[in-house]
C-alpha positions as CSV (number, residue, x, y, z in Angstrom):
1,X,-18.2,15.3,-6.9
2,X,-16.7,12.9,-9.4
3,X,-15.0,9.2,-8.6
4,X,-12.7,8.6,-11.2
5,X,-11.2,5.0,-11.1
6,X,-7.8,3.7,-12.5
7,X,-6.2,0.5,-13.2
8,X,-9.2,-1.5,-12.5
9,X,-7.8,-5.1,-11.5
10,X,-10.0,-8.3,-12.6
11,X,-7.8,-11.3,-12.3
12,X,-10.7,-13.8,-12.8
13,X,-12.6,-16.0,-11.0
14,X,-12.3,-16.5,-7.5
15,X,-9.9,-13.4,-7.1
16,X,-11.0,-9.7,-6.2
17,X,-12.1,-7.4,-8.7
18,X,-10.4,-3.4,-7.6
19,X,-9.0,-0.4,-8.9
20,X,-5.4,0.3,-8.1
21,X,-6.4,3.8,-7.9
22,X,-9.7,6.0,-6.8
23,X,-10.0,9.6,-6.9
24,X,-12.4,12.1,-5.0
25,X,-12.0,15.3,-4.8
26,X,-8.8,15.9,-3.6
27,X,-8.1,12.9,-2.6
28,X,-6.5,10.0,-3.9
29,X,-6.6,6.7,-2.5
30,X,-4.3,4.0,-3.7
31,X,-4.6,0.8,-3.7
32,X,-2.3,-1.6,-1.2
33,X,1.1,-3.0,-2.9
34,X,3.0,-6.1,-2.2
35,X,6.5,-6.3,-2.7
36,X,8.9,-8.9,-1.7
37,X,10.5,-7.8,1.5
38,X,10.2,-7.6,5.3
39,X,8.0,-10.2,6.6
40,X,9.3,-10.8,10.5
41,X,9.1,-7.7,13.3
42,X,12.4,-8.8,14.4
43,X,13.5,-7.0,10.7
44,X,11.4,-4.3,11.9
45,X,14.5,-1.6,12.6
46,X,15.7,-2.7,8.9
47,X,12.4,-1.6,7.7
48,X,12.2,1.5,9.1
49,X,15.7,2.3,8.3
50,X,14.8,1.9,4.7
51,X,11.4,3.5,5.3
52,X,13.3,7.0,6.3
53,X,15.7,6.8,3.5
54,X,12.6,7.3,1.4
55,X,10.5,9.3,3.2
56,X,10.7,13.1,2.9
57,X,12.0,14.5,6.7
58,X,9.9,17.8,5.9
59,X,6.7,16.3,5.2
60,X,6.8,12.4,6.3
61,X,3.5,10.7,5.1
62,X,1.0,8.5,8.1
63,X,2.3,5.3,8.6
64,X,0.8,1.6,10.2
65,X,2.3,-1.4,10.9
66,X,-0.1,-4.7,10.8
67,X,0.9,-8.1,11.4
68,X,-1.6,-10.0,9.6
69,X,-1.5,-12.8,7.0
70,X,-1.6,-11.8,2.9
71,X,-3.8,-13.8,0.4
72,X,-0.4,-15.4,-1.0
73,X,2.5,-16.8,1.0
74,X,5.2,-15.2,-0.9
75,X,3.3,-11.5,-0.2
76,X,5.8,-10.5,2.6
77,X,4.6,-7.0,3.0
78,X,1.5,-5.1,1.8
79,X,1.6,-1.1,2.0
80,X,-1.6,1.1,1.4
81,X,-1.6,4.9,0.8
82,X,-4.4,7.9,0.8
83,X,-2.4,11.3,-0.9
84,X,-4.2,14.4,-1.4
85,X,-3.5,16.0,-4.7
């Protein structure tokens, strides 16, 4: 089965080299995004309000929730997906 890759990512030295996107098969995996926005689990019911204004009620994607610390300060929130196509 063929990889293809997407978007390959090489910020220089001393930073990761990825792809933003990796297909297999069927299956896409894509690569964790960082947008400015809720960094504290006291905002967490804010989140997940805004989280099922988005997601479709009839076929909700997985979810996780980690508390752990990004590679840049101002990286409040990092969100990592797998879709099948």
């Amino acid at each position: 089965m063929t990889i293809s890759r997407q978007g390959i990512i090489d910020a220089g030295p001393g930073l990761p080299i990825f792809s933003r996107v990796v297909a297999h098969g069927d299956t896409v995996y894509l690569c964790g995004v960082t947008p400015k926005a809720v960094d504290d689990m006291a905002l967490f019911a804010e989140h997940n309000a805004e989280w099922n204004a988005w997601a479709d009620r009839a076929n909700p994607p997985v979810r996780a929730c980690v508390g752990a610390p990004l590679f840049r300060p101002e990286l409040l929130v990092e969100i990592m997906a797998t879709a099948a196509r």
